[in-house]
C-alpha positions in Angstrom: -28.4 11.9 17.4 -30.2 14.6 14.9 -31.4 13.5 12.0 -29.6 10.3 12.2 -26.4 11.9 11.2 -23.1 10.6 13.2 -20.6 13.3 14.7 -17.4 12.6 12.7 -14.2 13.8 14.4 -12.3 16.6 12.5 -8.3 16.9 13.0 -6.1 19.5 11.4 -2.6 18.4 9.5 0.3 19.6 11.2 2.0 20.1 7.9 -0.6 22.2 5.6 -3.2 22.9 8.4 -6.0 21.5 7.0 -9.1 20.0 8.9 -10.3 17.0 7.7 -11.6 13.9 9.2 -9.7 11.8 11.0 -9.8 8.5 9.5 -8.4 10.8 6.2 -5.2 11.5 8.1 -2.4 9.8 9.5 -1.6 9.5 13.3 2.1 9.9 14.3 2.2 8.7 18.3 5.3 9.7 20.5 4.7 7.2 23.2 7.0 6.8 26.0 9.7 4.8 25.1 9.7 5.2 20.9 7.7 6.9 18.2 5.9 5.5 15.7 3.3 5.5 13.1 -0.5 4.3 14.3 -2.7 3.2 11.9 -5.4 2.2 14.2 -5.8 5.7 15.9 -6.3 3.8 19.5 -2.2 3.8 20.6 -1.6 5.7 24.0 0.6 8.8 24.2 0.6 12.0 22.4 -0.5 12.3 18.3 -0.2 14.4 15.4 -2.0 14.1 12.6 -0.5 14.0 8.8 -2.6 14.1 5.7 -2.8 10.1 4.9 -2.3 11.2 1.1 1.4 12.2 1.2 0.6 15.4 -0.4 1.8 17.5 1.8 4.3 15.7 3.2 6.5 15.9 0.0 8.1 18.3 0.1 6.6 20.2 3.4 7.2 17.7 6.2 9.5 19.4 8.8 11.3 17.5 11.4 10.4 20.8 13.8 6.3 20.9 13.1 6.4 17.1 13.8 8.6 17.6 17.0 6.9 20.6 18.0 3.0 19.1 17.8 4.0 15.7 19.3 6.1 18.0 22.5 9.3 15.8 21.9 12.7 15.4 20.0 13.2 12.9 17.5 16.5 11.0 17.1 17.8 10.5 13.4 16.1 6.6 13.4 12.6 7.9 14.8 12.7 10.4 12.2 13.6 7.9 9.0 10.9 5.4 10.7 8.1 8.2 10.3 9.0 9.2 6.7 9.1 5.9 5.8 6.0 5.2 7.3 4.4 8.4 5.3 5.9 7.1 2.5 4.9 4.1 2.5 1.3 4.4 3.7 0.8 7.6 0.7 1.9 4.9 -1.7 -1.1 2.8 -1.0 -3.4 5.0 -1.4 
């Protein structure tokens, strides 16, 4: 470590394209058998990143950026479980 500084991991949002840290976006995680929404960061299988503030996602969020970036095709009740995920998780904050 330099100066005592920490590295802290930068990830882009698949939505708007902008890099941020990673603990200020949220992780969408196609695993295997379903997709869903990981808060903790740590779930196997493939992630995208979303801005955690539901900003972008308004209006922006496209069912073929999120399908394209996580290299699968979601079914109608993956894709309600994600926006209501986002939805949810923007309202907190």
């Amino acid at each position: 470590m330099k100066n005592g500084k920490r590295h802290v991991p930068l990830r882009s949002c698949v939505v708007c394209g902008k890099k941020t840290e990673k603990r200020k976006l949220l992780r969408i995680v196609a695993a295997p058998a379903s997709v869903e929404v990981d808060h903790t960061g740590r779930l196997p299988g493939r992630g995208a990143y979303v801005c955690a503030d539901g900003n972008c996602a308004k209006g922006a969020l496209r069912r073929s950026r999120i399908d394209y970036a996580l290299r699968k095709r979601l079914n109608n009740d993956e894709w309600t479980k994600v926006t209501s995920a986002i939805e949810t998780t923007s309202s907190i904050q």
